[in-house]
C-alpha positions in Angstrom: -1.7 78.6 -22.0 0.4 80.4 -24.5 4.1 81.3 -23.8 7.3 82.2 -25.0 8.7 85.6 -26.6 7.2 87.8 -29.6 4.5 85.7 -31.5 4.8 87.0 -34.7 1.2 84.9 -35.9 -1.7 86.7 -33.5 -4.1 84.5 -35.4 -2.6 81.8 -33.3 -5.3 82.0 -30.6 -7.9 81.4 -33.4 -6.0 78.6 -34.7 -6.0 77.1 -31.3 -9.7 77.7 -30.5 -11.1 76.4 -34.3 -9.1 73.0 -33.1 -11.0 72.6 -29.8 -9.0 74.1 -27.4 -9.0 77.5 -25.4 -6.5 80.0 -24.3 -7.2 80.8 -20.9 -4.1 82.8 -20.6 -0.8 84.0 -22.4 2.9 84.5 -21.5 3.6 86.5 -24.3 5.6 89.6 -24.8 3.4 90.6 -26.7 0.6 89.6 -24.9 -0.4 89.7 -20.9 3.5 90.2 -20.1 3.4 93.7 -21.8 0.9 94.5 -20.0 1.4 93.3 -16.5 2.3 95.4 -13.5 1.3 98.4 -12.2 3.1 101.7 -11.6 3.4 102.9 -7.7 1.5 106.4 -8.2 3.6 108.2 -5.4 6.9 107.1 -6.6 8.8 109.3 -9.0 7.4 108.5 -12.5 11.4 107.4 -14.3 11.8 104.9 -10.4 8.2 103.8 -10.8 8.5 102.3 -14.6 12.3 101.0 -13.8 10.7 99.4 -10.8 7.5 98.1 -13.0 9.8 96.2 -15.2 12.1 94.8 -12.7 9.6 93.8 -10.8 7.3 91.2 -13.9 8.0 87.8 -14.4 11.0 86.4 -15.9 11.1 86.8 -19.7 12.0 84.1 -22.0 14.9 85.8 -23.7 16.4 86.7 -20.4 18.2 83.9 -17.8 17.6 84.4 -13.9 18.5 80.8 -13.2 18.1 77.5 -14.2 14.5 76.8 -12.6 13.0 80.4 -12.6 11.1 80.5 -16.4 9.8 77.0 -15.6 8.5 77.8 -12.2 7.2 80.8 -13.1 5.4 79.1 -15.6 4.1 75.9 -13.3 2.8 78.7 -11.0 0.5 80.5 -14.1 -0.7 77.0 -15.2 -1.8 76.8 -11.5 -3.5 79.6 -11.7 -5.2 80.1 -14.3 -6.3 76.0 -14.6 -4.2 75.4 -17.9 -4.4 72.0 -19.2 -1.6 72.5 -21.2 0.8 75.0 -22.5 2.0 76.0 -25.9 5.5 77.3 -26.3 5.7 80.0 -29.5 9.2 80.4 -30.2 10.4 82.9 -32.9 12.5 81.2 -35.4 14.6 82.8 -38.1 15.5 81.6 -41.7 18.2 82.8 -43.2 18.0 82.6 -47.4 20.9 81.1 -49.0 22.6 83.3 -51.7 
């Protein structure tokens, strides 16, 4: 399983798979996590995105305690049968003048 923020390298999964192993699911924002949720139809539409958002799991760049991410992310291994899990962080480098 993939997780962590933006993952600026989408060849990534191909990197992973031409080494043998397989995603089975990502945490990504750019991934599953942008996509998850669904929208409550009968709600007005500005309430039912607020709501979507509030409602998806925890994101990396955001704190909601000190054992939420990593539950969260014990409880997606479970599910989805992960073997393992790869954490993409985003790093920065800064030139020197």
């Amino acid at each position: 399983m993939l997780t962590g923020g933006i993952c600026s390298h989408p060849d990534i999964y191909d990197i992973i798979e031409n080494a043998g192993g397989i995603v089975v699911w990502d945490d990504l924002c750019t991934g599953s996590r942008y996509f998850e949720g669904v929208l409550d139809e009968k709600a007005p539409p500005l309430e039912a995105i607020a709501q979507r958002y509030l409602d998806r799991d925890i994101c990396p760049a955001k704190h909601a305690g000190l054992t939420d991410r990593g539950e969260s992310i014990i409880q997606m291994v479970r599910k989805h049968q992960a073997d393992g899990v790869v954490l993409c962080c985003l790093s920065f480098v800064i030139p020197m003048p």
